[in-house]
ROGURO-295130 format. One record per residue (C-alpha): y, z, x; residue number from 1; residue in one letter. Coordinates in nm, 4 decimals, decimal comma. Example, Ala and Ser with C-alpha at 12.3 -4.5 7.8 and 13.67 -1.06 7.14 Angstrom:
<sites>
[site [-0,4500; 0,7800; 1,2300]; 1; "A"];
[site [-0,1060; 0,7140; 1,3670]; 2; "S"];
</sites>
This chain:
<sites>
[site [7,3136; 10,6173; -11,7953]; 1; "X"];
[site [7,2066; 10,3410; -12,0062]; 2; "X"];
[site [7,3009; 10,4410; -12,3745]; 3; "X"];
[site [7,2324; 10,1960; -12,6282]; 4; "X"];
[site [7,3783; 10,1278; -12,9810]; 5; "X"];
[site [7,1814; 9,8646; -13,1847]; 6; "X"];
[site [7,4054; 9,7016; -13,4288]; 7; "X"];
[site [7,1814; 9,6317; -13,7618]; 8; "X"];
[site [7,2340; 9,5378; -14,1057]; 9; "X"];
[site [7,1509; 9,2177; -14,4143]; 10; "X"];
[site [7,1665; 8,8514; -14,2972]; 11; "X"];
[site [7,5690; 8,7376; -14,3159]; 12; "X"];
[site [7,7441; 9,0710; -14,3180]; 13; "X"];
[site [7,9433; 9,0135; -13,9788]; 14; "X"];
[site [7,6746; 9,1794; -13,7039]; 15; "X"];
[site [7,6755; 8,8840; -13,4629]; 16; "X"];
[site [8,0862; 8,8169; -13,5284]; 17; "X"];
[site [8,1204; 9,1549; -13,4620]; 18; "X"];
[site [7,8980; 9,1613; -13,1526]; 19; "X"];
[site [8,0610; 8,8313; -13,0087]; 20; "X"];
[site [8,3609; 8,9907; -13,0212]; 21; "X"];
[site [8,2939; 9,3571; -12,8864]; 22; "X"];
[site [8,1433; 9,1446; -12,5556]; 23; "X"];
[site [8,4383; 8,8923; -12,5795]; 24; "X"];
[site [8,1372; 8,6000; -12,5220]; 25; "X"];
[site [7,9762; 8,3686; -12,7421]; 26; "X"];
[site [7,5911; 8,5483; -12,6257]; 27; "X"];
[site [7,5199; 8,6074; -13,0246]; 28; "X"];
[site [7,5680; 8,2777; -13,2408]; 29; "X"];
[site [7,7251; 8,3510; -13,5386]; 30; "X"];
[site [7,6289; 8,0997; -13,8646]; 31; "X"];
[site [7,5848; 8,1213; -14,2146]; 32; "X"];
[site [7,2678; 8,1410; -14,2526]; 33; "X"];
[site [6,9768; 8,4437; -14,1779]; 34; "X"];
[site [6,7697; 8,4857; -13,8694]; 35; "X"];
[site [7,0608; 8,3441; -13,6636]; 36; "X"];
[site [6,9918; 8,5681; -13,3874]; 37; "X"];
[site [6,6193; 8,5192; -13,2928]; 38; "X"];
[site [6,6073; 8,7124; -12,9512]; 39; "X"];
[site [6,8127; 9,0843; -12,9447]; 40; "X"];
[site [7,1491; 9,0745; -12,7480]; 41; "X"];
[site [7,2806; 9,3162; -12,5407]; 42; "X"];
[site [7,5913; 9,3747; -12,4277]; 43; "X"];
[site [7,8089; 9,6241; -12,1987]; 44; "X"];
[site [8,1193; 9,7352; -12,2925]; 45; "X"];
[site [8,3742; 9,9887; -12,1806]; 46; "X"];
[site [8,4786; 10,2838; -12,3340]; 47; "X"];
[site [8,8812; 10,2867; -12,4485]; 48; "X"];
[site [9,0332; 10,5813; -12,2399]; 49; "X"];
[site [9,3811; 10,6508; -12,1683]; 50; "X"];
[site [9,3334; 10,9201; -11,9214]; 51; "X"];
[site [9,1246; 10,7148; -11,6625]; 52; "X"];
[site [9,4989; 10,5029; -11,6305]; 53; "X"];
[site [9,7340; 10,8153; -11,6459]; 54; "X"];
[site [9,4832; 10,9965; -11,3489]; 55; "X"];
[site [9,4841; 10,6328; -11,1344]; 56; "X"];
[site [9,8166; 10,6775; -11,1195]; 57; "X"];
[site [9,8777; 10,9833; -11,0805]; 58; "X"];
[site [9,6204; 10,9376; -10,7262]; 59; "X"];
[site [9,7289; 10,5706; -10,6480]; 60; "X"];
[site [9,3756; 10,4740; -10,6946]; 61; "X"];
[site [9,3353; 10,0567; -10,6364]; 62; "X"];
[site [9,0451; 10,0519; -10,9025]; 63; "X"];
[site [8,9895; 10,1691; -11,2258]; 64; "X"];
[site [8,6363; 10,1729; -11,3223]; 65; "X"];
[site [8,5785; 10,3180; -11,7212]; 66; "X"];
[site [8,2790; 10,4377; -11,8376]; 67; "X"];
[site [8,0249; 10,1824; -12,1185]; 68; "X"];
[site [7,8098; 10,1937; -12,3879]; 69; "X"];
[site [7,5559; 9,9081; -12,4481]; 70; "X"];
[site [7,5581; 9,7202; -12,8078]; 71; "X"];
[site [7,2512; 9,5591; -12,9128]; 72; "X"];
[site [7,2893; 9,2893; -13,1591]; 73; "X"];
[site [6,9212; 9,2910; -13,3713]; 74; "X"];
[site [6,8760; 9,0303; -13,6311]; 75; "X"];
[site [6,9250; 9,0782; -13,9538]; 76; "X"];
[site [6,6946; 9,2974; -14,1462]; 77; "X"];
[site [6,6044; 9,1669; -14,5358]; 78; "X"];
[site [6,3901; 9,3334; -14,8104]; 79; "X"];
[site [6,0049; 9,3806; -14,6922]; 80; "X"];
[site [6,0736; 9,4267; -14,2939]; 81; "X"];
[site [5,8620; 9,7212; -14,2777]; 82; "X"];
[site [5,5621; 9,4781; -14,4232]; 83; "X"];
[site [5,7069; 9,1953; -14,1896]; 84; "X"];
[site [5,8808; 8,9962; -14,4268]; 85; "X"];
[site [6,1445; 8,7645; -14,2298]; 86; "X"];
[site [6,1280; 8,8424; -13,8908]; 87; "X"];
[site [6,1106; 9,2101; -13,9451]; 88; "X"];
[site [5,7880; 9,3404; -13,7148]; 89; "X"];
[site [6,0001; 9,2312; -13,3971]; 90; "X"];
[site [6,3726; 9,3715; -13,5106]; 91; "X"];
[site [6,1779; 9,7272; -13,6244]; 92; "X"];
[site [6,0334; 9,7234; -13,2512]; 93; "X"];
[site [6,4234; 9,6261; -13,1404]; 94; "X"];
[site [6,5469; 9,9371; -13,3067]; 95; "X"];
[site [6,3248; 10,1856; -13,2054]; 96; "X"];
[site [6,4657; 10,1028; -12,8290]; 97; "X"];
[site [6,8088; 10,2296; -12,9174]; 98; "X"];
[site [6,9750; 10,5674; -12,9027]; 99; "X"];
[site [7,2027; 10,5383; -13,2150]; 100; "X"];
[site [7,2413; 10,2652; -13,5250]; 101; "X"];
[site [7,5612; 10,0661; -13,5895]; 102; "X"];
[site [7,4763; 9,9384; -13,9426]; 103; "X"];
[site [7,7436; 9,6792; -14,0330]; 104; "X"];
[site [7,8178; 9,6798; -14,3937]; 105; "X"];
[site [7,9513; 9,3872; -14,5617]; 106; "X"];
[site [8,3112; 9,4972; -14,7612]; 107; "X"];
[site [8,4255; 9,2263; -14,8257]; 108; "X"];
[site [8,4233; 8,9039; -15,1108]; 109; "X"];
[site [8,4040; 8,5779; -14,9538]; 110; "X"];
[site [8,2425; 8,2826; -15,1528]; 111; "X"];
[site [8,2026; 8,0427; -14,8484]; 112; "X"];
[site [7,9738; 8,3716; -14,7386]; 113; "X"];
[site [7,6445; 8,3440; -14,8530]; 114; "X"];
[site [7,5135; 8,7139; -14,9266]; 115; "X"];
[site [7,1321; 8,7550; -14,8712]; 116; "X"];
[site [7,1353; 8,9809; -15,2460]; 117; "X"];
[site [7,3391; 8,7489; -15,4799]; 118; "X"];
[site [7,6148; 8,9962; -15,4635]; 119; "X"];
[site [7,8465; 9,2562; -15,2960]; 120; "X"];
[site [7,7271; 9,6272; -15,2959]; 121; "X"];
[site [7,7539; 9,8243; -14,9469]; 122; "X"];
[site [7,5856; 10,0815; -15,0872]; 123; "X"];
[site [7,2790; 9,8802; -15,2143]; 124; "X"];
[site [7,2909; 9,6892; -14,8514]; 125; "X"];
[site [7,2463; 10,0536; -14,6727]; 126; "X"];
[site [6,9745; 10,1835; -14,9121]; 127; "X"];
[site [6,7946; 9,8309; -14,8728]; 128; "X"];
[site [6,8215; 9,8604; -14,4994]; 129; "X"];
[site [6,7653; 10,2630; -14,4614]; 130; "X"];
[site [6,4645; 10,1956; -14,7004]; 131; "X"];
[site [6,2998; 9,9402; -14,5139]; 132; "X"];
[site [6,3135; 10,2147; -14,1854]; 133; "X"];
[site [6,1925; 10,4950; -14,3538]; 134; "X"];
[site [5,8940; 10,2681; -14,4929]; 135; "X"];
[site [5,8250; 10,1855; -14,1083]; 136; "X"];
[site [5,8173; 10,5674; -14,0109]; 137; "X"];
[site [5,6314; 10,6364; -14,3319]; 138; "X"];
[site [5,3163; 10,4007; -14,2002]; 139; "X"];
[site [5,3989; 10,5015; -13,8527]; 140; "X"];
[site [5,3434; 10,8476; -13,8869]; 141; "X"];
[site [5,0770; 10,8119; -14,1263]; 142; "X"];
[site [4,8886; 10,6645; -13,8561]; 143; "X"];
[site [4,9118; 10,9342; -13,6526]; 144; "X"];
[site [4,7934; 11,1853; -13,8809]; 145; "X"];
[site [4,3824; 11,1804; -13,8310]; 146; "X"];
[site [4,4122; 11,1448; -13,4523]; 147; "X"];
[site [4,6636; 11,4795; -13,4718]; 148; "X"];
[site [4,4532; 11,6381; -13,6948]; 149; "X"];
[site [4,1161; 11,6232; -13,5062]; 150; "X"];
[site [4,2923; 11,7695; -13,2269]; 151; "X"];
[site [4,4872; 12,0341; -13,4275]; 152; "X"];
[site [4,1229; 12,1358; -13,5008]; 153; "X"];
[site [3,9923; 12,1847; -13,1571]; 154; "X"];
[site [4,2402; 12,3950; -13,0446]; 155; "X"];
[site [4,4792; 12,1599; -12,8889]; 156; "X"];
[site [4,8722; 12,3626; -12,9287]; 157; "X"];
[site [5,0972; 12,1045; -12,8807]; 158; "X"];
[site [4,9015; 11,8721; -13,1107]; 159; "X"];
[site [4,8761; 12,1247; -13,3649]; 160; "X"];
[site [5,2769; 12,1375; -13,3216]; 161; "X"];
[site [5,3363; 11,7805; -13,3518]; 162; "X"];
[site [5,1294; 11,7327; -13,6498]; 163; "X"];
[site [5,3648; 12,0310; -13,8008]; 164; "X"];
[site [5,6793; 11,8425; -13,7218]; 165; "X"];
[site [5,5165; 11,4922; -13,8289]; 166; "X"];
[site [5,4100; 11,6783; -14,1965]; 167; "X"];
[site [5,8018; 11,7603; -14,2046]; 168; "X"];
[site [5,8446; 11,4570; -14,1758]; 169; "X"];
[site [5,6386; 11,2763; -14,3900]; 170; "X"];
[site [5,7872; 11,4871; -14,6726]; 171; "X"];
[site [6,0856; 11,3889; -14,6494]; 172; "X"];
[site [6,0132; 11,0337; -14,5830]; 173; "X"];
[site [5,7957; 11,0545; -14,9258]; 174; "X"];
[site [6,0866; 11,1828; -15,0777]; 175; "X"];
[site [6,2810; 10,8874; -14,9581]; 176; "X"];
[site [6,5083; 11,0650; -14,7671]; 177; "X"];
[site [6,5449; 10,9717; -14,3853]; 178; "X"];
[site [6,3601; 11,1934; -14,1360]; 179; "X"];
[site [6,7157; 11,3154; -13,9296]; 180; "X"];
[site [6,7218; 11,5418; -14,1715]; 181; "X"];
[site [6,4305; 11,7302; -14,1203]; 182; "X"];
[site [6,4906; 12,0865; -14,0165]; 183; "X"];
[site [6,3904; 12,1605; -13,6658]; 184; "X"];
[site [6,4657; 12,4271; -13,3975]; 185; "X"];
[site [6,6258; 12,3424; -13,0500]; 186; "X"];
[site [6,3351; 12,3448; -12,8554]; 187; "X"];
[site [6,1701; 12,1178; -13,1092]; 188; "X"];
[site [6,3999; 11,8341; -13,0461]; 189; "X"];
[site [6,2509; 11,7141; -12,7628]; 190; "X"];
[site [5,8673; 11,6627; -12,9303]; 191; "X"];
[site [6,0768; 11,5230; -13,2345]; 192; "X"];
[site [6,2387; 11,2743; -13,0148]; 193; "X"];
[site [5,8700; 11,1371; -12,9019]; 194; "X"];
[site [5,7956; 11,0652; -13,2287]; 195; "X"];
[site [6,0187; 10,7453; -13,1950]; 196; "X"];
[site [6,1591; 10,7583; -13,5557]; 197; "X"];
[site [6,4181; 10,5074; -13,6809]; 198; "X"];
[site [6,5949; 10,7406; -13,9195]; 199; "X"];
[site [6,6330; 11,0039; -13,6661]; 200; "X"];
[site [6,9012; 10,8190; -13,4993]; 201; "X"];
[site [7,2183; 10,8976; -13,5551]; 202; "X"];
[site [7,4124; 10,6219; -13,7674]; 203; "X"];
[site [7,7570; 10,4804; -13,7719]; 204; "X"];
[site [7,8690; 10,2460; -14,0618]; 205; "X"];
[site [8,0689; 9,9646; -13,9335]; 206; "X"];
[site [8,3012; 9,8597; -14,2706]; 207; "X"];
[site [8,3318; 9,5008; -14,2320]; 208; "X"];
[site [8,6574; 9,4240; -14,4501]; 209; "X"];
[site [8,9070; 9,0995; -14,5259]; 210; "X"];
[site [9,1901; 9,0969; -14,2829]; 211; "X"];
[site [9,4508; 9,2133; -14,5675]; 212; "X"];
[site [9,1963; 9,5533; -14,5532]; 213; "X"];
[site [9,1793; 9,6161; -14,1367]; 214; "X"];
[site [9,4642; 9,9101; -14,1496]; 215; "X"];
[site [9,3101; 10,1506; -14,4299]; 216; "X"];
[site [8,9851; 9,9324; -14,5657]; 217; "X"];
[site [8,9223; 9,9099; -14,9659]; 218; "X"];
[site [8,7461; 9,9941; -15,2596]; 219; "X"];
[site [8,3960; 9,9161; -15,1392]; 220; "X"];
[site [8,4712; 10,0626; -14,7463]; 221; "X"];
[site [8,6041; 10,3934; -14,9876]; 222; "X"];
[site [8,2125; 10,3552; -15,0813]; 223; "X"];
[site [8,0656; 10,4146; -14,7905]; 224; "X"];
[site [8,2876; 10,6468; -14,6306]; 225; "X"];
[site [8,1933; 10,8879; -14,9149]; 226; "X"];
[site [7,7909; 10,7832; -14,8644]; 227; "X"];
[site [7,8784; 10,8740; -14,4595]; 228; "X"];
[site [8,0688; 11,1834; -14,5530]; 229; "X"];
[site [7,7805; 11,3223; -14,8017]; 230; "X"];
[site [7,5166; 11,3002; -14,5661]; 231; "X"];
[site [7,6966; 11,4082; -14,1918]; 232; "X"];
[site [7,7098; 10,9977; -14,0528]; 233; "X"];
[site [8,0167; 10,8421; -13,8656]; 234; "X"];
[site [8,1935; 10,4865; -14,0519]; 235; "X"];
[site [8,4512; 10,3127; -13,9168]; 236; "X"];
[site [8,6834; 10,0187; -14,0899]; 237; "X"];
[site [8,6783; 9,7269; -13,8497]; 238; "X"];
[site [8,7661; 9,3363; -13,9467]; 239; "X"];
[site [8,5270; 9,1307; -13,7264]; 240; "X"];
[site [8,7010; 8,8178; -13,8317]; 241; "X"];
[site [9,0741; 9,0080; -13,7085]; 242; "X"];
[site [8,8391; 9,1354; -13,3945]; 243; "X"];
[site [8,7007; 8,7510; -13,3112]; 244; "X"];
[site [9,0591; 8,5827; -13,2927]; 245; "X"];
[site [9,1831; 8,8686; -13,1108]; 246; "X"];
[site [8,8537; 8,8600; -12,8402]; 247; "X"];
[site [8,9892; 8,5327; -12,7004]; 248; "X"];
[site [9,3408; 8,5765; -12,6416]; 249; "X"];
[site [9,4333; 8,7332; -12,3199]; 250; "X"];
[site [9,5286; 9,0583; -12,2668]; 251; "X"];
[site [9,8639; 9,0058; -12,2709]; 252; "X"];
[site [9,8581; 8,8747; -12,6004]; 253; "X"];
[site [9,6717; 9,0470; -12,7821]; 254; "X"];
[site [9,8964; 9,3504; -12,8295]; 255; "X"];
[site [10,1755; 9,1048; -12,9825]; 256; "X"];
[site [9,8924; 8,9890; -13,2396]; 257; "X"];
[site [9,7986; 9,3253; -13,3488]; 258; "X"];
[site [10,2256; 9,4330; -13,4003]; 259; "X"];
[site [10,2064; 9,0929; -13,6287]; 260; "X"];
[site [9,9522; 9,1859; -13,8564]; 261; "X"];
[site [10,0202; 9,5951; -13,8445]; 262; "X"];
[site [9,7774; 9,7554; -13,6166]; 263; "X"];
[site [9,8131; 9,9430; -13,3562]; 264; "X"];
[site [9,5125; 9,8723; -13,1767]; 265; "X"];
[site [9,2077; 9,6893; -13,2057]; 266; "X"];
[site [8,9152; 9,8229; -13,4504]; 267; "X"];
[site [8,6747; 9,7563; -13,1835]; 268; "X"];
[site [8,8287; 10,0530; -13,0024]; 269; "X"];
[site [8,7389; 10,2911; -13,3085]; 270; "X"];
[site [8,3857; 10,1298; -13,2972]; 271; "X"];
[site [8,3400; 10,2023; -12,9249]; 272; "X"];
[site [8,4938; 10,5776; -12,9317]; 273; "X"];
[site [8,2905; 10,6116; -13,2601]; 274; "X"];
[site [7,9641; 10,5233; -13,1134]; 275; "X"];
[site [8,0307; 10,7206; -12,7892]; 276; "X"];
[site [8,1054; 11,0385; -13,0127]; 277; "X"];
[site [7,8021; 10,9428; -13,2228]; 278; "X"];
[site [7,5632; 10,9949; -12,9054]; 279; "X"];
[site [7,7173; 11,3371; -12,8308]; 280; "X"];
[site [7,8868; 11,1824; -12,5019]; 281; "X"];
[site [8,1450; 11,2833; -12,3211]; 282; "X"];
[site [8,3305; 11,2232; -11,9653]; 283; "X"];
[site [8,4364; 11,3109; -11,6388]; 284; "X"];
[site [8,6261; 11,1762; -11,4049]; 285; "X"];
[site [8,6049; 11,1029; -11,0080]; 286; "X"];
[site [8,9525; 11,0141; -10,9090]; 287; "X"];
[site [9,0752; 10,9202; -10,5431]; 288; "X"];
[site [9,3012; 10,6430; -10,3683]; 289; "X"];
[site [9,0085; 10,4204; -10,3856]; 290; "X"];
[site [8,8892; 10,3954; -10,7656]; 291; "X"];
[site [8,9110; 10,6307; -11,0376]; 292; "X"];
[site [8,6163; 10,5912; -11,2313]; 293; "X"];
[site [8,4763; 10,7897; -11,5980]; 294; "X"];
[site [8,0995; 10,8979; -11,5746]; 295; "X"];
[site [7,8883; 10,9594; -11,9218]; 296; "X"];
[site [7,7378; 11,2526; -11,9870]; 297; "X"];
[site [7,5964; 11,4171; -12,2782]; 298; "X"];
[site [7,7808; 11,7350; -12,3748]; 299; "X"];
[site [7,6245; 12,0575; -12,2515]; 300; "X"];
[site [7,5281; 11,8468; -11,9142]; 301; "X"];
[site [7,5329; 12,1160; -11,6164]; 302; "X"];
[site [7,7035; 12,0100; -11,3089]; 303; "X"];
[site [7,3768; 11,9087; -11,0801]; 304; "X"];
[site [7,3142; 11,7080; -11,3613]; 305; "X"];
[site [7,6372; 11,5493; -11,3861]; 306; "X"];
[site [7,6013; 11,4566; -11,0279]; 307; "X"];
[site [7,3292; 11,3314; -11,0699]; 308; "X"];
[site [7,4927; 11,0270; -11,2999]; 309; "X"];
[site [7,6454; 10,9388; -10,9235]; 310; "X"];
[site [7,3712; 10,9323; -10,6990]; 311; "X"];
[site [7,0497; 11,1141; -10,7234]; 312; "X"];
[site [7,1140; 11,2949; -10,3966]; 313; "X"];
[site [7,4081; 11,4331; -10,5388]; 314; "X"];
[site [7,1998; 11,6541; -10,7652]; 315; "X"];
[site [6,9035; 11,6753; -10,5138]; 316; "X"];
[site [7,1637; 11,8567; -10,2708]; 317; "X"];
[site [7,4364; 12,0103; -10,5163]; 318; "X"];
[site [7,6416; 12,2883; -10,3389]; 319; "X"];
[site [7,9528; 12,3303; -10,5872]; 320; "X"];
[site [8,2296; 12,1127; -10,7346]; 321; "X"];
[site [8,5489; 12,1539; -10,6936]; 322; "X"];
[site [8,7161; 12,0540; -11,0480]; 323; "X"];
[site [9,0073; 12,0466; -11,2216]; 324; "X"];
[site [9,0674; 12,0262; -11,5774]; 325; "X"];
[site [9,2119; 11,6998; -11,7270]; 326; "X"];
[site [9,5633; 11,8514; -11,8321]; 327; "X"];
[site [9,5866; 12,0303; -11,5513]; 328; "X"];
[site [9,5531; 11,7206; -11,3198]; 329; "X"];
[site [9,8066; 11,5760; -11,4956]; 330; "X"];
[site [10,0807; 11,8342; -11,5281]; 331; "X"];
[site [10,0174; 11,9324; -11,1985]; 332; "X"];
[site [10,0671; 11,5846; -11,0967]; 333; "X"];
[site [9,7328; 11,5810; -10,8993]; 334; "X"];
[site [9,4609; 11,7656; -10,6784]; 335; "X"];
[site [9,7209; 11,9278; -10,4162]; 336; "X"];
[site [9,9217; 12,0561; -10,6921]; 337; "X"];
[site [9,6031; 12,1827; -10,9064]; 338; "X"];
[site [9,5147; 12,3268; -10,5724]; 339; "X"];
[site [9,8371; 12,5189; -10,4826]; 340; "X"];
[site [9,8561; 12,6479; -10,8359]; 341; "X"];
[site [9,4896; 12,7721; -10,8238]; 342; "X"];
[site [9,3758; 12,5398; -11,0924]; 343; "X"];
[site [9,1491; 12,3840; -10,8949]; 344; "X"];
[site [8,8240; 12,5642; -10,9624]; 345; "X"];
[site [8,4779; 12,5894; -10,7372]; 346; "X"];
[site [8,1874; 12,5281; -10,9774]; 347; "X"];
[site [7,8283; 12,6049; -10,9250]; 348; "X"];
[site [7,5200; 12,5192; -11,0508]; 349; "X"];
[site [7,4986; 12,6829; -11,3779]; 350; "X"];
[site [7,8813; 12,5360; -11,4617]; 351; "X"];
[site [7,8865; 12,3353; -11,8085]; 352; "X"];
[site [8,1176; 12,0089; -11,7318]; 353; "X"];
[site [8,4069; 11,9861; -11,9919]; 354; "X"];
[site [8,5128; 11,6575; -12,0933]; 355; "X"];
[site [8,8019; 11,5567; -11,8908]; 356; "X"];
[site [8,7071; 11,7495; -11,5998]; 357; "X"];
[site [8,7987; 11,5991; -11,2937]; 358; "X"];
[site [8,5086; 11,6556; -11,0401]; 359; "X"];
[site [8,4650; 11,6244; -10,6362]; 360; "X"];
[site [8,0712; 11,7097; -10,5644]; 361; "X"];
[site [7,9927; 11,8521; -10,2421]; 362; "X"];
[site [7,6059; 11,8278; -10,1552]; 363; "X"];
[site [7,4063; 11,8715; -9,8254]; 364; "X"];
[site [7,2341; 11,5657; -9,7355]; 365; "X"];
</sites>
């Protein structure tokens, strides 16, 4: 399932350094200087999870195969996108394509580090950057209005309940507040959706801070942590100078770097988890002497569904799955001693996967 994060934010606060090094490749250049990244990059990464290793093991498997989310590194936004100002037409189009927003925030005081607004203030970077979306709804939606309207007036339901959800909307927008907060019920969310509005996605603030701040962050990460709190978003403290120099040392390596300088594992691993929690993901496992492999699924998936992720047929043909929860594969040291225990469990169609489960589809062909 191809589940996209688009890492925004100002000119110079770290997006592309940060993107080079979640990919560990040199795709997005990274220079001191705006509009460095002319073309959107996209990247796949996996997902940090101990229990794919502790279940290979457990089954011998002879491949372990995680789950990933795709980043999206989008040029840098400035003041007057939404009107096209810099090369913002293109990068608004870029966002709408992704599921969530990483905004990178610049934390940090660097003089060699041109800043695009003279000065350091996260705060006034997000409402710069959150303003220039909600100005691109705003003319969006506003363009929608007569066409929704005429229809509305003939008669036409589900245009008279779109135009009801776009005057939400607009209200808010007005108000300068983003449109993910507008109130809607659960079978609203999938006309909402449609609408294709930049702040409806879910956002995660990406605290880029000096390498004496990676472990706890500082005053002006304290900043937005608060903003994040206030309004029901994700942030996360991350160095993406730390994250670069530890990006090209091998593997072995790297986990004698991060002992040196006091952490105990790389902030790109927060990042990841954060923006796989931001999407409402979670995962199951397949686990045999072959591979053991992690599958994404959004939470509340049904168990055709989750099938599905496999193969197509697998839902097309879905008899049961046999499945085991995560702890129990483990203490139970596997599927023949989940089995003899009766923890192994036959699911059928209306069964909501847990995350953790560890699943074995049958299907008729």
């Amino acid at each position: 399932m191809g589940f996209k994060c688009g890492i925004v934010g100002l000119p110079n606060v770290g997006k592309s350094t940060l993107f080079n090094a979640l990919t560990q490749t040199a795709a997005a250049q990274a220079a001191n200087y705006p509009f460095c990244t002319i073309e959107p990059n996209v990247g796949d990464v996996a997902v940090p999870d101990p229990r794919l290793e502790a279940l290979a093991g457990i089954a011998g498997s002879a491949a372990i195969i995680p789950t990933r989310l795709t980043f999206v590194d989008i040029a840098g936004l400035v003041r007057g996108a939404s009107k096209g100002e810099g090369l913002g037409n293109q990068f608004l189009a870029n966002i709408r394509e992704v599921d969530a927003i990483a905004h990178v925030v610049r934390c940090f005081e660097d003089g060699d580090v041109t800043h695009v607004e003279g000065k350091v203030d996260p705060i006034a970077d997000i409402e710069t950057i959150e303003t220039e979306l909600m100005l691109a709804d705003l003319e969006s939606l506003e363009k929608r209005v007569p066409a929704l309207e005429k229809k509305a007036r003939g008669g036409d339901k589900e245009a008279k309940e779109n135009l009801d959800l776009v005057n939400r909307a607009l209200l808010l927008l007005r108000e300068g507040q983003p449109a993910r907060l507008v109130e809607r019920k659960p079978e609203e969310e999938r006309a909402f959706a449609m609408l294709g509005l930049m702040t409806a996605k879910p956002v995660l603030y990406v605290c880029n801070v000096d390498e004496a701040s990676a472990q706890s962050g500082n005053e002006f990460s304290a900043k937005v942590f608060e903003r994040a709190a206030a309004e029901g978003a994700k942030a996360v403290v991350v160095s993406a100078k730390i994250e670069s120099e530890i990006a090209v040392l091998p593997l072995e390596e790297q986990k004698d770097y991060l002992e040196a300088i006091g952490l105990e594992e790389p902030g790109l691993n927060r990042v990841i988890r954060a923006g796989y929690d931001l999407l409402g993901l979670i995962t199951y496992f397949t686990v045999g002497p072959k591979e053991a492999r992690a599958w994404t699924i959004t939470k509340g998936t049904k168990a055709p569904q989750a099938a599905g992720v496999i193969h197509t047929d697998f839902e097309k043909g879905f008899i049961r799955a046999e499945t085991i929860a995560y702890g129990d594969y483990i203490s139970l040291k596997g599927e023949s001693g989940a089995r003899d225990s009766g923890k192994l469990r036959l699911e059928g169609k209306e069964y909501t996967v847990a995350d953790g489960d560890v699943m074995h589809f049958r299907f008729a062909n």
